[in-house]
C-alpha positions in Angstrom: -11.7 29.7 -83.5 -12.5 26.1 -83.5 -11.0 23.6 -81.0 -10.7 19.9 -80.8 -9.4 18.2 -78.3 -7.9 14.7 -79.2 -8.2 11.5 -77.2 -4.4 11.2 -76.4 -3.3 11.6 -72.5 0.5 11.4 -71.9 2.6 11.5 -68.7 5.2 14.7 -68.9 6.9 14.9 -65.5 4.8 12.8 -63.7 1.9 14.9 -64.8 -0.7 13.9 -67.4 -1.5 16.0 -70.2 -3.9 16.3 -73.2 -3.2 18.0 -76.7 -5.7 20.2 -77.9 -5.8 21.4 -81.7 -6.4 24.4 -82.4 -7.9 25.8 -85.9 -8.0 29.4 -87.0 -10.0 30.4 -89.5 -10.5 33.6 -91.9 -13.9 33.6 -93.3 -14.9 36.5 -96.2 -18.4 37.7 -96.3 -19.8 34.8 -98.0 -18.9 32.3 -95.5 -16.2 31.4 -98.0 -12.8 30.1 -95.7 -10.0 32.1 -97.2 -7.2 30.6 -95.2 -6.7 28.7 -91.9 -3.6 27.6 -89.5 -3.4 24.5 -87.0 -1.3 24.2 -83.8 -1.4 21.2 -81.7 -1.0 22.8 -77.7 0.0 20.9 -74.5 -2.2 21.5 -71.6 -3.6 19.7 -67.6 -6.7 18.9 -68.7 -9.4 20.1 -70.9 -11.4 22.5 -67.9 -8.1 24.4 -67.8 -8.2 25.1 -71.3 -11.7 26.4 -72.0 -11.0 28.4 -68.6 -9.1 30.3 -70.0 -11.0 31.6 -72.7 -14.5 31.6 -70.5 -12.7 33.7 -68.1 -10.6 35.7 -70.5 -9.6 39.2 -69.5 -7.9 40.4 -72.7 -4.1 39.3 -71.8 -2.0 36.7 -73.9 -2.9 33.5 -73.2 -0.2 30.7 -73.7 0.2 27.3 -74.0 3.0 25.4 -74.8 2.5 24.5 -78.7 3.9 20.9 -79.7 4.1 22.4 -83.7 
């Protein structure tokens, strides 16, 4: 999985928040991408998001997806 984290901060609820994208892609056995998906996530800040994954325990994890 591939992430990029864009540049925009907003204010949701009096809280600010960053959009991450994040890319999925299938790759066949000769590095060849077959097909890939986007989503566009809302999150706290960006250490919250890669926490999740550094520290992750093989539950769901969600965030709430703008797409």
């Amino acid at each position: 999985m591939l992430y990029i984290v864009s540049n925009r901060e907003y204010i949701v609820g009096g809280e600010i928040m960053i959009q991450v994208i994040e890319t999925n892609l299938s790759i066949d056995n000769d590095n060849i991408i077959r097909d890939h998906q986007s989503r566009i996530v809302e999150v706290e800040d960006w250490n919250t998001y890669c926490k999740a994954f550094e520290k992750y325990n093989g539950k769901a994890v969600y965030f709430k997806s703008k797409t």
